[in-house]
C-alpha positions in Angstrom: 84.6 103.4 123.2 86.6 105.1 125.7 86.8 108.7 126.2 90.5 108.9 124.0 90.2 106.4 121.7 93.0 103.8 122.0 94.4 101.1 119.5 92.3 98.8 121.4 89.2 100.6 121.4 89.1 101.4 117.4 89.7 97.9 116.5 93.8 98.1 115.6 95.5 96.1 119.1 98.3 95.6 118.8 98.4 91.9 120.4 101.5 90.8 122.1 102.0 86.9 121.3 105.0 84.9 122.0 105.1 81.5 119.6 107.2 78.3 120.0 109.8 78.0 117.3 111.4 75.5 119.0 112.3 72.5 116.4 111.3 75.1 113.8 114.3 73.7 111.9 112.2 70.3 111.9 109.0 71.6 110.7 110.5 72.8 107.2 109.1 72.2 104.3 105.9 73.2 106.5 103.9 73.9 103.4 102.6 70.4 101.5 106.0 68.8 101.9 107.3 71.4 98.9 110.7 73.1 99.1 109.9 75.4 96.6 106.5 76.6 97.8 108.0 76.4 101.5 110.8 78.7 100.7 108.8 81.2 98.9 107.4 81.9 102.5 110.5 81.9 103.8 111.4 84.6 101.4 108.1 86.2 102.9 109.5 85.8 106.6 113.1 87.1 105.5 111.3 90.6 103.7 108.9 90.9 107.1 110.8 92.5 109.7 112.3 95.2 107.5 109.3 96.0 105.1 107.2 96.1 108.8 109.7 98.5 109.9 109.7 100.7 106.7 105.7 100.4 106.7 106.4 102.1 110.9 108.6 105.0 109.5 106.7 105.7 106.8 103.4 106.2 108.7 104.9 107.7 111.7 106.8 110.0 109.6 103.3 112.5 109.2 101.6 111.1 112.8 101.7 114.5 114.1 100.2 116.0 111.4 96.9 114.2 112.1 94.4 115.5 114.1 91.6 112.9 113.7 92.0 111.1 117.0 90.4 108.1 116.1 93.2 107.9 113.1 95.7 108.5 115.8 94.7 105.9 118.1 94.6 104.0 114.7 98.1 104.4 113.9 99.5 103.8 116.9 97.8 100.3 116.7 99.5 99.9 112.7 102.9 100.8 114.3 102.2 98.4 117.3 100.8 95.2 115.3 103.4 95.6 112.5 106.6 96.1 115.2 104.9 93.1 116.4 104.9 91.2 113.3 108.8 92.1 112.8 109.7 90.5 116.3 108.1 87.5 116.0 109.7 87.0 112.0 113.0 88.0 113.8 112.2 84.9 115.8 111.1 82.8 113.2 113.7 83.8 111.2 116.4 83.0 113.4 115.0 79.3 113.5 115.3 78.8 109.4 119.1 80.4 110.2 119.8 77.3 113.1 118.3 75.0 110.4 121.1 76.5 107.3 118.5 78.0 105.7 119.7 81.2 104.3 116.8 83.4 105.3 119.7 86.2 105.4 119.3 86.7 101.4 116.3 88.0 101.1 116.5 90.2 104.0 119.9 91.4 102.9 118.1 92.5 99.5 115.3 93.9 100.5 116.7 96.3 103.0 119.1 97.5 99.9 115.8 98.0 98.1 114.0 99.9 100.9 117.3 102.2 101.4 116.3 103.1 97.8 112.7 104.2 98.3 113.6 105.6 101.9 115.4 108.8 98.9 112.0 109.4 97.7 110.1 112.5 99.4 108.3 111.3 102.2 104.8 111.5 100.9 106.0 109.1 98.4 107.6 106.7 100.9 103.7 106.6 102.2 102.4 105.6 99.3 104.9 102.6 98.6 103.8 101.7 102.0 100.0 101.7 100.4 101.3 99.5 97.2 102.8 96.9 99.7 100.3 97.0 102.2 97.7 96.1 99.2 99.8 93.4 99.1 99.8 92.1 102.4 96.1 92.7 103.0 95.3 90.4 100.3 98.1 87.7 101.2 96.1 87.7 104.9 93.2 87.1 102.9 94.5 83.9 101.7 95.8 83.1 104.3 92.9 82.6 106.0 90.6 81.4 103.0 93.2 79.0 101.2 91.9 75.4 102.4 94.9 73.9 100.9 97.4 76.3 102.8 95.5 75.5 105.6 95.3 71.8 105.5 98.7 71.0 104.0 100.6 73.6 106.7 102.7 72.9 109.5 100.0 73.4 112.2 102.9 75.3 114.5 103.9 77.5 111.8 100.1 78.3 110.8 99.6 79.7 114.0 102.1 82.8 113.2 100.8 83.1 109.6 96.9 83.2 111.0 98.0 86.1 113.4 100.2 88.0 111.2 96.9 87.5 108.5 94.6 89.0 110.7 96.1 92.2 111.8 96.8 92.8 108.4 93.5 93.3 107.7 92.5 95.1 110.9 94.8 97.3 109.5 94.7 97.7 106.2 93.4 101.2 105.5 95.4 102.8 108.3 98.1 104.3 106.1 95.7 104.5 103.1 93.4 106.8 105.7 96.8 109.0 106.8 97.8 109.5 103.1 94.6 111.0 102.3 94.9 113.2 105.4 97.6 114.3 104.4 96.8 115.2 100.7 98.1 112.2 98.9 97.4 112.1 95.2 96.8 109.8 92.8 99.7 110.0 90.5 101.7 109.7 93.8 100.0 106.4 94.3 100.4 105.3 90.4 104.0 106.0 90.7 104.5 104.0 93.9 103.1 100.9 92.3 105.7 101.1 89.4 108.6 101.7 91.8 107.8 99.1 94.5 107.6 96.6 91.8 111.3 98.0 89.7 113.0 98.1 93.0 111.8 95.0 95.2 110.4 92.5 93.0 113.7 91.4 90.7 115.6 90.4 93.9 112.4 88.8 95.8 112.8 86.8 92.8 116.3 86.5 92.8 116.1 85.5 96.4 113.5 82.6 95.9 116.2 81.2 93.5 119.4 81.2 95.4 117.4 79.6 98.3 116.3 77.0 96.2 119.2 76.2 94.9 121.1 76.5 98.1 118.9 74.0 99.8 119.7 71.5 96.3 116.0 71.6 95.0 116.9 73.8 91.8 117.2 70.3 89.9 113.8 68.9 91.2 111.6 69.6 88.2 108.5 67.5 89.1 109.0 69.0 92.5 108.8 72.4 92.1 106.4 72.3 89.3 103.9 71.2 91.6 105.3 74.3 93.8 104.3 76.4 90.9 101.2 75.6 90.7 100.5 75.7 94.1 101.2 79.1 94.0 100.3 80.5 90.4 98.2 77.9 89.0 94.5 78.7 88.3 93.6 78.5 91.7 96.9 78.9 93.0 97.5 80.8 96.7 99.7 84.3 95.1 97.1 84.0 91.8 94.6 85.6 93.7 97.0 88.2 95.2 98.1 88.5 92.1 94.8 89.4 90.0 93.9 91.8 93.2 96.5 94.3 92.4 95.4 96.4 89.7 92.9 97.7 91.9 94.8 99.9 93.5 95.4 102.3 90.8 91.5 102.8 90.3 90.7 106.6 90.9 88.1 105.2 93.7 90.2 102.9 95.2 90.2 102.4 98.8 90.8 99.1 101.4 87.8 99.2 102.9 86.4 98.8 99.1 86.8 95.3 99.8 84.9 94.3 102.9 86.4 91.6 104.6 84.9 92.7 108.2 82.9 89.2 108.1 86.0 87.4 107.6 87.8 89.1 110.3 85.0 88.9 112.9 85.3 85.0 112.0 88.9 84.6 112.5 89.0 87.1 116.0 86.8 84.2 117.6 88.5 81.3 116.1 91.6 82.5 116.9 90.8 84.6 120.3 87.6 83.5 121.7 86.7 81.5 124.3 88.5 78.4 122.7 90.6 80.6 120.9 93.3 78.9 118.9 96.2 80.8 120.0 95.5 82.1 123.3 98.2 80.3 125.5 100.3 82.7 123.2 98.4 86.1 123.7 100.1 87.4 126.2 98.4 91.0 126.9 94.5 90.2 126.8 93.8 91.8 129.9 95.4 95.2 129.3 93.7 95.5 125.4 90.6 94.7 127.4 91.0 97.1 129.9 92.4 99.8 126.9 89.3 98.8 124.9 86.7 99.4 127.6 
């Protein structure tokens, strides 16, 4: 580790990639031929860019009030993956929008919903962060595990997904590890799951819908049942998720509770190693490597 400790040299880099989202619009439905399965991604690629930049505020909102300078050089890798993340869903959005999709709806609610959270004291801000990046952290973790997601996927599209799925876990206790710094409490943490599910889940919902309907799939019952249960059935991809998130109101909770160091490791070389995956897109190796040494 370097002498100041950088994103890059505590594990958080903040890797630039640039993806191909041209003929995006041809690619959809990228997840097992299923519109309704498909679009509840797209509702996760609409929420993205202005959750990610919430996630930023919230963070850097108390960055000088941390002295830990490992945590520092940890933040500054959270708010450079997840600005990261928002540019390349901007992107990817913007290829649904040239194919009609109207990736504008759930984008349009959810920064509604995060204008109402952004009236809660700050502190509490942080910990709706927390709620959502539990979230996240264990949607990358399916990501990565799911073998049907994998298989059935749009290999172009994966490519993003994999990415976004791997940072998230490099950087899943970064705000958890400011909030405690910063004498976060538990209540403050109880209330934040209650108010990030009253405010944004109704219209994520409510979202999923109207783009289903828009796109004329509302009427496909076979369809989307099979949509369903790709995502909620027993072994369904958000069922997991889904069971994961009571743990975060445990009194002991913490990410790093749930190791997933192995599972990162694994996905750093398939993704960057010597035959990385997705190294024609990484476009700043050199100077992490450099920052890292």
């Amino acid at each position: 580790m370097s002498a100041v400790p950088t994103s890059a040299s505590v594990g958080v880099p903040p890797r630039n990639m640039v993806f191909d989202h041209e003929g995006a619009e041809k690619r959809y439905p990228f997840y097992d031929g299923n519109a309704l399965a498909s679009l509840m991604f797209v509702v996760f690629s609409g929420i993205f860019p202005p959750g990610e930049r919430f996630f930023v505020d919230s963070v850097r909102a108390f960055r000088d009030r941390i002295e830990d300078p490992v945590l520092k050089a940890q933040v500054s890798g959270f708010i450079g993956q997840e600005a990261l993340h928002g540019r390349e869903h901007d992107r990817l959005n913007q290829a649904f929008a040239a194919r009609g999709i109207a990736v504008e709806v759930p984008e349009r609610y959810v920064r509604w919903s995060l204008r109402q959270l952004k009236r809660l004291p700050r502190r509490q801000q942080l910990a709706c962060t927390l709620f959502m990046e539990h979230f996240t952290a264990h949607l990358a973790e399916r990501w990565l595990k799911d073998e049907r997601f994998k298989a059935t996927s749009e290999p172009e599209m994966m490519k993003l997904w994999l990415w976004h799925a791997l940072e998230e876990l490099e950087h899943k206790a970064v705000a958890y590890d400011v909030f405690e710094a910063v004498g976060g409490t538990w209540g403050e943490r109880a209330a934040a799951g209650a108010l990030v599910v009253g405010v944004l889940l109704p219209g994520v919902l409510a979202s999923w819908g109207v783009l289903l309907a828009k796109e004329g799939q509302a009427g496909d019952l076979r369809g989307n049942l099979r949509g369903l249960g790709h995502l909620f059935g027993r072994q369904g991809f958000l069922t997991g998720v889904i069971r994961r998130m009571p743990d975060f109101f445990g009194r002991r909770f913490h990410p790093r509770r749930h190791d997933t160091a192995a599972l990162e490791a694994e996905w750093r070389e398939i993704l960057f190693g010597a035959e990385g995956r997705l190294n024609a897109e990484f476009r700043n190796r050199e100077a992490l490597a450099a920052a890292a040494a």
